[in-house]
C-alpha positions as CSV (number, residue, x, y, z in Angstrom):
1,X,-94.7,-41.8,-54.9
2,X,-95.9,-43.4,-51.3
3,X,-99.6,-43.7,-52.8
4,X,-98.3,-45.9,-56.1
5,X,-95.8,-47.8,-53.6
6,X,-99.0,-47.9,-51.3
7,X,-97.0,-46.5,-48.4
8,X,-100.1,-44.7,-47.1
9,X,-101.0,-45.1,-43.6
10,X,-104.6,-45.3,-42.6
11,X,-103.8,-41.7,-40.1
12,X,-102.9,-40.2,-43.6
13,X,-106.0,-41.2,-45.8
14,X,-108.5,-38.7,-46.6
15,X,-112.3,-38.4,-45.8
16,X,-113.7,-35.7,-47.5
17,X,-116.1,-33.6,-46.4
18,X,-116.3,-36.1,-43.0
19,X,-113.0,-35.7,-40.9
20,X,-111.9,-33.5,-43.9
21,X,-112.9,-30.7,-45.7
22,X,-114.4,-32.1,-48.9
23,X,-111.5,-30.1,-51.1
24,X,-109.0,-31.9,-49.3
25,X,-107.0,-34.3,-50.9
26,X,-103.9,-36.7,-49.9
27,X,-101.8,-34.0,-50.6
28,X,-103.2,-31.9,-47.4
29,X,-103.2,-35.3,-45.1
30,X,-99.8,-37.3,-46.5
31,X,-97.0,-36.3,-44.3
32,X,-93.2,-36.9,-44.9
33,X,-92.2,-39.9,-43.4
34,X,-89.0,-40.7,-41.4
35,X,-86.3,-41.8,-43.9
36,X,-82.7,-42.4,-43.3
37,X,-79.8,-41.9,-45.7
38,X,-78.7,-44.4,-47.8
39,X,-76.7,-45.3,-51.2
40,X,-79.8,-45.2,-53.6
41,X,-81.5,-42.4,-51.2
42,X,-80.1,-38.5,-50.0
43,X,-81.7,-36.8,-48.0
44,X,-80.5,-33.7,-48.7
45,X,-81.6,-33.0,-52.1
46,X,-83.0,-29.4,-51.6
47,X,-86.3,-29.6,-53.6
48,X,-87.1,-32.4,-51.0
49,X,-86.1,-30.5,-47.5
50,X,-89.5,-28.5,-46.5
51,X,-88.1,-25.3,-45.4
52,X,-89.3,-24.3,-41.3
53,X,-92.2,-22.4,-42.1
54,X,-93.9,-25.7,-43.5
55,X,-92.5,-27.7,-40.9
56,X,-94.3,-25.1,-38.4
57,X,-97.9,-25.7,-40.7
58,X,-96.6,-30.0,-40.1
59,X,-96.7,-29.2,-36.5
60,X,-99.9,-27.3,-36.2
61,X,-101.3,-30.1,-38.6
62,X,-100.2,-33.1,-36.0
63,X,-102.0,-31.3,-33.2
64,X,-105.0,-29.9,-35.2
65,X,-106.2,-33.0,-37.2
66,X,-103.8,-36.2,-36.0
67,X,-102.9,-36.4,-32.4
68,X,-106.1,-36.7,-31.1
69,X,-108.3,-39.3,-32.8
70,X,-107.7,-41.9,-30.3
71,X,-109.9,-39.7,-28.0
72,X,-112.6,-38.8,-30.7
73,X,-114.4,-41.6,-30.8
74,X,-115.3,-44.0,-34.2
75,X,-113.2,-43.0,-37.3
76,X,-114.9,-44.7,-40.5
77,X,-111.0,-44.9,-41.9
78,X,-110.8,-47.9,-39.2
79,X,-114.1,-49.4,-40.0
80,X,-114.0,-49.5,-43.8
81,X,-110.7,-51.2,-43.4
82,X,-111.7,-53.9,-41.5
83,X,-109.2,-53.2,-38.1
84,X,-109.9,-54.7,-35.2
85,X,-110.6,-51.6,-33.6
86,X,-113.1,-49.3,-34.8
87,X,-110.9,-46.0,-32.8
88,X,-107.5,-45.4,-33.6
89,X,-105.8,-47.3,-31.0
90,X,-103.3,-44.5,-28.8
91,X,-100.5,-46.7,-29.9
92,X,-101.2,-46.4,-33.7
93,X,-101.8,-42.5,-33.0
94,X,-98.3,-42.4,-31.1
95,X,-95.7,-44.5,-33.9
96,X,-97.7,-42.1,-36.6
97,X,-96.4,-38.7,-34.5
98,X,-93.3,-40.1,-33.4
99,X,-92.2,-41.4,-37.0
100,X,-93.3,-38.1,-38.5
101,X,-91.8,-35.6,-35.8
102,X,-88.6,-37.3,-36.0
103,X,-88.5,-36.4,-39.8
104,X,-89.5,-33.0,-38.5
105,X,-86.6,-32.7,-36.4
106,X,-84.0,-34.1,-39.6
107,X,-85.3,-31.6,-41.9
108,X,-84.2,-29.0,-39.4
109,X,-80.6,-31.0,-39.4
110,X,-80.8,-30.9,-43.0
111,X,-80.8,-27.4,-42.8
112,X,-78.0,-26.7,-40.5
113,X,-80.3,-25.5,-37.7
114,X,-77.8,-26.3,-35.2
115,X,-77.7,-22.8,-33.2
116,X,-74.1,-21.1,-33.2
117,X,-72.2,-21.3,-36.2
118,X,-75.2,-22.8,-38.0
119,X,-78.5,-21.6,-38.6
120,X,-81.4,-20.4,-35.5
121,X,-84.5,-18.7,-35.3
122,X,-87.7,-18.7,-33.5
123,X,-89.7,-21.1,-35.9
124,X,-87.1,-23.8,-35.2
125,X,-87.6,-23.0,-31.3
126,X,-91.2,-23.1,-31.6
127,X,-91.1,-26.5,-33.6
128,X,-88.8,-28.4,-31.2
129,X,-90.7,-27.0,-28.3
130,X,-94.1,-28.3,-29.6
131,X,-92.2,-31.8,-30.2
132,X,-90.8,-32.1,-26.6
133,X,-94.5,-31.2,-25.1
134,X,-95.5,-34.4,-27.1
135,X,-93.3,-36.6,-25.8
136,X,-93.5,-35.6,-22.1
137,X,-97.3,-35.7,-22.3
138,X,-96.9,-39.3,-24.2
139,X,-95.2,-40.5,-21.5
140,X,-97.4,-40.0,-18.9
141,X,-101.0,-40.2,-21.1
142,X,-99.9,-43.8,-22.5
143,X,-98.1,-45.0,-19.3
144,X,-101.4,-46.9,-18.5
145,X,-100.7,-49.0,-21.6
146,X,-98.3,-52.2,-20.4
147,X,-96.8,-52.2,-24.0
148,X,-95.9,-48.6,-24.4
149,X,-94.1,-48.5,-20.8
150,X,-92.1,-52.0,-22.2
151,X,-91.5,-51.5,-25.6
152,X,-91.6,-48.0,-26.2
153,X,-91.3,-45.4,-23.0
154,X,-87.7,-46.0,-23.3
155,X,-87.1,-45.0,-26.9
156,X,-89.8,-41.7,-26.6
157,X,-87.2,-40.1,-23.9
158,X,-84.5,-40.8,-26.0
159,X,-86.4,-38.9,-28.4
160,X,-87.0,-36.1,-25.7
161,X,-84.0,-36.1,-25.0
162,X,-82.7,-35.5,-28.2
163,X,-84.6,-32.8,-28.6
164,X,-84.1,-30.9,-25.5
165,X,-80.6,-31.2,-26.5
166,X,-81.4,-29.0,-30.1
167,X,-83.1,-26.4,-28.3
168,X,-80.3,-26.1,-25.3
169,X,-78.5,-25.2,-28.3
170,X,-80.7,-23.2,-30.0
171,X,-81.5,-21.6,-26.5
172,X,-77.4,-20.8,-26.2
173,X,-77.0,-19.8,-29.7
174,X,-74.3,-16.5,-29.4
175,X,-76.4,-14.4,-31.9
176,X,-79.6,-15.0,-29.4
177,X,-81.8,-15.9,-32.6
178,X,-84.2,-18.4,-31.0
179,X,-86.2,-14.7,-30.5
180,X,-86.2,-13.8,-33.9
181,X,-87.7,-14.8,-36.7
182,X,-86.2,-15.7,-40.0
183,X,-87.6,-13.2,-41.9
184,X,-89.4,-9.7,-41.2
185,X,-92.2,-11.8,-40.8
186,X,-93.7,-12.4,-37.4
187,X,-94.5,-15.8,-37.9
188,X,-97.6,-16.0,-39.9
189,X,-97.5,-17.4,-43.4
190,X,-100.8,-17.9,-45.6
191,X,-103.3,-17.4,-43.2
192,X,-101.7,-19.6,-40.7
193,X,-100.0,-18.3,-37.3
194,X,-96.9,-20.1,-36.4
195,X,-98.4,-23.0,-38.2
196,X,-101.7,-23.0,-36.7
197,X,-105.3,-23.1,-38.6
198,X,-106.9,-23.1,-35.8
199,X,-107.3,-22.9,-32.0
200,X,-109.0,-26.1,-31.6
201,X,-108.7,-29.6,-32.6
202,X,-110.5,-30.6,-35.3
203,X,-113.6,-33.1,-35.3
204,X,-115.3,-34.1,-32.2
205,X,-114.2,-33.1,-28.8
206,X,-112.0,-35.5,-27.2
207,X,-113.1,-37.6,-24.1
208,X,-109.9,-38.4,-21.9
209,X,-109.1,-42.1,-21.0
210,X,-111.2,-41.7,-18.2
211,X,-114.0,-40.5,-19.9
212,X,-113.8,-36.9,-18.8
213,X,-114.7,-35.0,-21.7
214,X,-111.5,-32.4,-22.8
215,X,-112.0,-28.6,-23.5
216,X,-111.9,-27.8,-27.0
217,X,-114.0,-24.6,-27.6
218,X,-112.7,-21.1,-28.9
219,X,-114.1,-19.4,-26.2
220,X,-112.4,-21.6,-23.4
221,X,-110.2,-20.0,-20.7
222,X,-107.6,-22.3,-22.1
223,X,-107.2,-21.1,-25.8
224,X,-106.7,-17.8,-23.7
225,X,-103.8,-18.5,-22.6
226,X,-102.1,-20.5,-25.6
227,X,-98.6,-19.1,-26.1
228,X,-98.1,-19.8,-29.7
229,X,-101.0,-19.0,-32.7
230,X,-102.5,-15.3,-32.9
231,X,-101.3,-15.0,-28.7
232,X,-97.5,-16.1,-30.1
233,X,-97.5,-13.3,-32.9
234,X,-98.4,-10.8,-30.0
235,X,-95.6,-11.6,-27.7
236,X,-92.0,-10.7,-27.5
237,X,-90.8,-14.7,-26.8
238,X,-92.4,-15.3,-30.6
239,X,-94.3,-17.8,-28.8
240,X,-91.5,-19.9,-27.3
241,X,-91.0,-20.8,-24.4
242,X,-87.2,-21.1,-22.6
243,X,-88.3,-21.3,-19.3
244,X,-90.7,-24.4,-19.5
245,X,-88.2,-26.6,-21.2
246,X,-85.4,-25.7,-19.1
247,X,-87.3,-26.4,-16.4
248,X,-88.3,-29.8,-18.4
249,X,-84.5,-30.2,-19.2
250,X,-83.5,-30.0,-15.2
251,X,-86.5,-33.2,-14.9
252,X,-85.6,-35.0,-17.8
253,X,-81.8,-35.2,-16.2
254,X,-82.4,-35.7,-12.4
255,X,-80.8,-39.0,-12.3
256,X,-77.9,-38.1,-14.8
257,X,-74.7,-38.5,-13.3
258,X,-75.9,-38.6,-9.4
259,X,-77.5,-35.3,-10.4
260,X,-74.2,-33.6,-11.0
261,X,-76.0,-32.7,-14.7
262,X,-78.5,-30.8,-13.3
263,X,-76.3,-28.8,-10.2
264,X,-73.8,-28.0,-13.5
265,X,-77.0,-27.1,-15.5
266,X,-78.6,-24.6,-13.3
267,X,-74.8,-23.5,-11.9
268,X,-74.9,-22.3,-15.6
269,X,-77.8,-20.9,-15.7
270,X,-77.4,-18.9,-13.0
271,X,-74.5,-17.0,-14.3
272,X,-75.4,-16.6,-17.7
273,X,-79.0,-16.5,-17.6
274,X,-80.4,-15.5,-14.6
275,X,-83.8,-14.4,-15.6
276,X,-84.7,-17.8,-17.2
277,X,-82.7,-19.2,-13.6
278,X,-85.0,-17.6,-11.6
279,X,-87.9,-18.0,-13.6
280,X,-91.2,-20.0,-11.8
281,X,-90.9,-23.5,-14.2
282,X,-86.7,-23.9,-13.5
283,X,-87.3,-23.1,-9.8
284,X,-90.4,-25.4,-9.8
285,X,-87.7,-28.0,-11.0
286,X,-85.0,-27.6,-8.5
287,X,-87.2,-27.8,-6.0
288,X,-88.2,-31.1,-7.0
289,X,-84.7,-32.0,-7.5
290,X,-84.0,-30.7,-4.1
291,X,-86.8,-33.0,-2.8
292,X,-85.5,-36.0,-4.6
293,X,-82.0,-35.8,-3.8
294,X,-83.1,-35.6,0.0
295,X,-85.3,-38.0,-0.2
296,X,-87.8,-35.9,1.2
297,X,-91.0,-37.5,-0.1
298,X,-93.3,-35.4,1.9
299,X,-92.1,-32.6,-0.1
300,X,-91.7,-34.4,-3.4
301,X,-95.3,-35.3,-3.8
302,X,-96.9,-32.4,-2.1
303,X,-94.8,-30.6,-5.0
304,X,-96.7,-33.1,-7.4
305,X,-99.8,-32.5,-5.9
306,X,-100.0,-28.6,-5.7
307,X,-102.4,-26.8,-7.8
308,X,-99.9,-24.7,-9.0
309,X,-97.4,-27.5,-10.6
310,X,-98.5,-27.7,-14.4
């Protein structure tokens, strides 16, 4: 329907057998854009909701083939079009995630994956986790661009926010299902694991705004220690990861309230989960909370600056 309305955006066209395997077609590049309700179009008609394991494969998709081409140099889809720009601008690359991890996220609603007394398990985790890292890493890769900090840094933490709230409450569902999976499965579905094809990004290797060339081998230290893909389906979290968004959750919030949010937060925590309490990313966290709320710069940026803050 989007290719005879042509509703397809330049991110989405295919290049077979150049960025694309030459079997590929738009039906392996087309993703579901953001729609909302309306009286001449539901959302909820079920043959039209992709149930989670293809939202995992959407994810995996974004990070394998999409989120990178601003750093991958010239993409021919740019040139032949006549754009001004003959690489994906980070900007174009950005509204193409956001707009289609947003419909990731309303699928999941669709679906009544709210936590308790609605629907939880470890693909949803997984999913809203990989959305949140995007947004936090947005925020600070694009904050060099003057029209992304005015126009749109305010609406991506919205989004992150957002979606730190869906996994607080998939994190406290009562049944504890954000560690299991849906099924017997463990998470990998036709040769993908937890929605990944692959451990890499695809195409060339990306070179970083300031030209420092980004790892992206197999064999790199860093594929290693990946916690979702073939590592997720060995570990008991499923590949999810509670303690690194709580910890994002307490940094997100540090502000909220006069940082009542976050002392209510961890009090919480504390009591009800003290393992992910005392874990090293929600302890990282406080202390920089601690820092702030002192206004103890010293310790604030030597925090920022230690080799072992992420």
């Amino acid at each position: 329907r989007r290719e005879r309305e042509g509703d397809i955006q330049l991110l989405e066209i295919t290049d077979p057998g150049g960025l694309h395997p030459k079997e590929w077609t738009l039906r392996n590049t087309a993703v579901k854009r953001f729609r909302r309700s309306a009286a001449d179009f539901k959302l909820d008609i079920p043959e039209l909701v992709r149930p989670p394991e293809v939202l995992e494969q959407v994810c995996g998709y974004l990070e394998e083939w999409v989120m990178e081409r601003d750093r991958q140099g010239i993409d021919k889809r740019y040139t032949q079009s006549q754009q001004p720009h003959d690489i994906p601008p980070p900007l174009d690359v950005y509204q193409f995630i956001w707009d289609r991890t947003r419909m990731i996220r309303k699928d999941f609603i669709l679906q009544n994956y709210i936590g308790t007394d609605g629907n939880c398990d470890a693909c949803a985790v997984r999913c809203h986790e990989r959305i949140a890292r995007w947004h936090a890493m947005s925020e600070h890769q694009l904050s060099h661009i003057e029209e992304f900090v005015i126009h749109q840094s305010q609406q991506n933490i919205a989004e992150l926010g957002q979606t730190m709230k869906t996994l607080n409450m998939y994190y406290d569902d009562a049944l504890g299902r954000g560690l299991k999976e849906a099924t017997n499965g463990d998470g990998g579905t036709n040769g993908y694991a937890q929605g990944c094809g692959s451990d890499i990004v695809m195409g060339k290797s990306p070179v970083d705004f300031d030209n420092t060339d980004l790892s992206n081998t197999a064999q790199s230290a860093d594929v290693s220690t990946r916690i979702i893909g073939a590592n997720g389906l060995k570990s008991a979290s499923h590949g999810t990861a509670e303690p690194e968004m709580r910890g994002l959750y307490i940094l997100l919030t540090l502000n909220n309230e006069g940082g009542m949010e976050v002392l209510k937060y961890s009090g919480r925590l504390c009591v009800q989960r003290p393992a992910i309490f005392y874990s090293r990313p929600v302890q990282l966290a406080l202390s920089i909370f601690q820092a702030k709320k002192d206004h103890n710069y010293a310790r604030f940026f030597s925090l920022l600056r230690s080799h072992s803050t992420p």
